[in-house]
C-alpha positions as CSV (number, residue, x, y, z in Angstrom):
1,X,70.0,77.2,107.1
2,X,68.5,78.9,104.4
3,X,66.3,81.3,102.2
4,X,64.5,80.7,98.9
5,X,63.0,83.2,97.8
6,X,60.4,83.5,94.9
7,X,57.3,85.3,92.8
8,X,59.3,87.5,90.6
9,X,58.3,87.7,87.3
10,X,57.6,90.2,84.5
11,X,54.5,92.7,84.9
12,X,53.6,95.6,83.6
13,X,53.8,98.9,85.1
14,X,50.8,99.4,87.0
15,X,50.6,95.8,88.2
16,X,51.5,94.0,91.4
17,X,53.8,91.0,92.6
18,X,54.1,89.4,96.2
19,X,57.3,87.9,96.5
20,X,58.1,84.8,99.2
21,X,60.7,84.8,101.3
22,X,60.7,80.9,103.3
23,X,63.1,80.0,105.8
24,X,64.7,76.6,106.8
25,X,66.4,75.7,109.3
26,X,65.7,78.7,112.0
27,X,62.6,81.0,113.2
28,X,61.9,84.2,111.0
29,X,60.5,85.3,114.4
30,X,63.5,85.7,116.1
31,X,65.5,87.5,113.1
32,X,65.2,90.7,111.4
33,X,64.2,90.3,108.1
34,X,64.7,92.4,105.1
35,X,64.3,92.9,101.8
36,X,66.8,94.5,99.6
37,X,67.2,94.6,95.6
38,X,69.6,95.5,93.3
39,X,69.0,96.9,89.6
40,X,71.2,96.8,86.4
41,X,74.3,98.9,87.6
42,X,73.2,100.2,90.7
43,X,74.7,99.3,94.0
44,X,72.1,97.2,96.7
45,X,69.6,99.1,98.3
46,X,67.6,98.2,101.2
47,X,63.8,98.5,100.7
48,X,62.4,97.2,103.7
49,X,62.6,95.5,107.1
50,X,60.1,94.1,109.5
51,X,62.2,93.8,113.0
52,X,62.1,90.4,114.9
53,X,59.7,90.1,117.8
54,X,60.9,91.0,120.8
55,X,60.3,93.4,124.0
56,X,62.3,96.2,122.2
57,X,61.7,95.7,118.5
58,X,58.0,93.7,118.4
59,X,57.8,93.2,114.6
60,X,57.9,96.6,114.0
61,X,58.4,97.9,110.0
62,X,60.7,100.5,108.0
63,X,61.0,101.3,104.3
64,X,62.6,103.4,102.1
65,X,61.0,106.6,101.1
66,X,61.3,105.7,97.6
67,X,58.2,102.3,98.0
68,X,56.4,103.7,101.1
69,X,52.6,103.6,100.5
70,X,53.4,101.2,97.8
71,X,55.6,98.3,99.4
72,X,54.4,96.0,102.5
73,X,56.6,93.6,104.1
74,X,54.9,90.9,106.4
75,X,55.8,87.9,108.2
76,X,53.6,84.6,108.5
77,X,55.2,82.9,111.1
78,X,52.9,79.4,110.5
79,X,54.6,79.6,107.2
80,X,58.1,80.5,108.5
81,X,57.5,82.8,105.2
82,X,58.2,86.6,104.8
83,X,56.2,88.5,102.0
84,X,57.1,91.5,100.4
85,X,53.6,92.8,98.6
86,X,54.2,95.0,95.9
87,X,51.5,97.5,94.4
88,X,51.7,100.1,91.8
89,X,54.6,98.3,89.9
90,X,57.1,101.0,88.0
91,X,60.1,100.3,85.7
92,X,61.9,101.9,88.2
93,X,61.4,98.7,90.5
94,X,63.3,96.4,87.9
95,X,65.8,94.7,90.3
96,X,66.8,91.6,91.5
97,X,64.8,91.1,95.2
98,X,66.9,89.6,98.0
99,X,66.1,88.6,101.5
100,X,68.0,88.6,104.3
101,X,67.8,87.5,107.8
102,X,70.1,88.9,110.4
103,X,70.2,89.0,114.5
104,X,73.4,90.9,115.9
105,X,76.0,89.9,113.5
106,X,75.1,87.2,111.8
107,X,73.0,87.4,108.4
108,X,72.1,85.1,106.1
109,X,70.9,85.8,102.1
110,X,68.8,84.4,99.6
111,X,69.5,83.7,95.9
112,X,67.3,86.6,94.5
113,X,64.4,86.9,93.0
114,X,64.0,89.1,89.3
115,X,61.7,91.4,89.0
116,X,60.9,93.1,85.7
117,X,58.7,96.0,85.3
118,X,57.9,96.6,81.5
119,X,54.9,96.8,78.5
């Protein structure tokens, strides 16, 4: 089982990234998946999550007020990938990205990806 993640890089404010998310070993369907990151000295904080399908959660979407508007997270289930699109790119979003997949209580995390935001 695992996550690799990737598509960070360094871009300049203004610009956009999409980060990969591709799972092996189980169905991103069936988990929820989320993205979280982390910046220099600041504690984890969850950015967004796109619920597993199911009768009572059907893929549904949340994010943090902070990248609403600016943040998409999506699912391509051919791919076994999640996305996490990224527009409007501010220092502010300088972090490392993690993904996470999670059903009840078991998760499971990826490496990271960074993202830098800077001219």
């Amino acid at each position: 089982l695992q996550l690799v993640e990737s598509g960070g890089g360094l871009v300049q404010p203004g610009g956009l990234l999409r980060l990969s998310c591709a799972a092996s070993g189980f169905t991103v369907s069936n988990y929820d998946m989320s993205w979280y990151r982390q910046a220099p000295g600041k504690e984890l904080e969850l950015v967004a999550v796109i619920n597993r399908e199911d009768l009572t959660t059907d893929g549904t979407t949340n994010y943090t007020d902070s990248v609403k508007g600016r943040f998409t997270i999506s699912r391509d289930n051919a791919k076994n990938t999640v996305y996490l699109q990224i527009n409007i790119l501010k220092p502010a979003d300088t972090a490392v990205y993690y993904c996470k997949a999670a059903v009840r209580r078991w998760s499971l995390w990826g490496q990271g990806t960074q993202v830098t935001v800077s001219s």
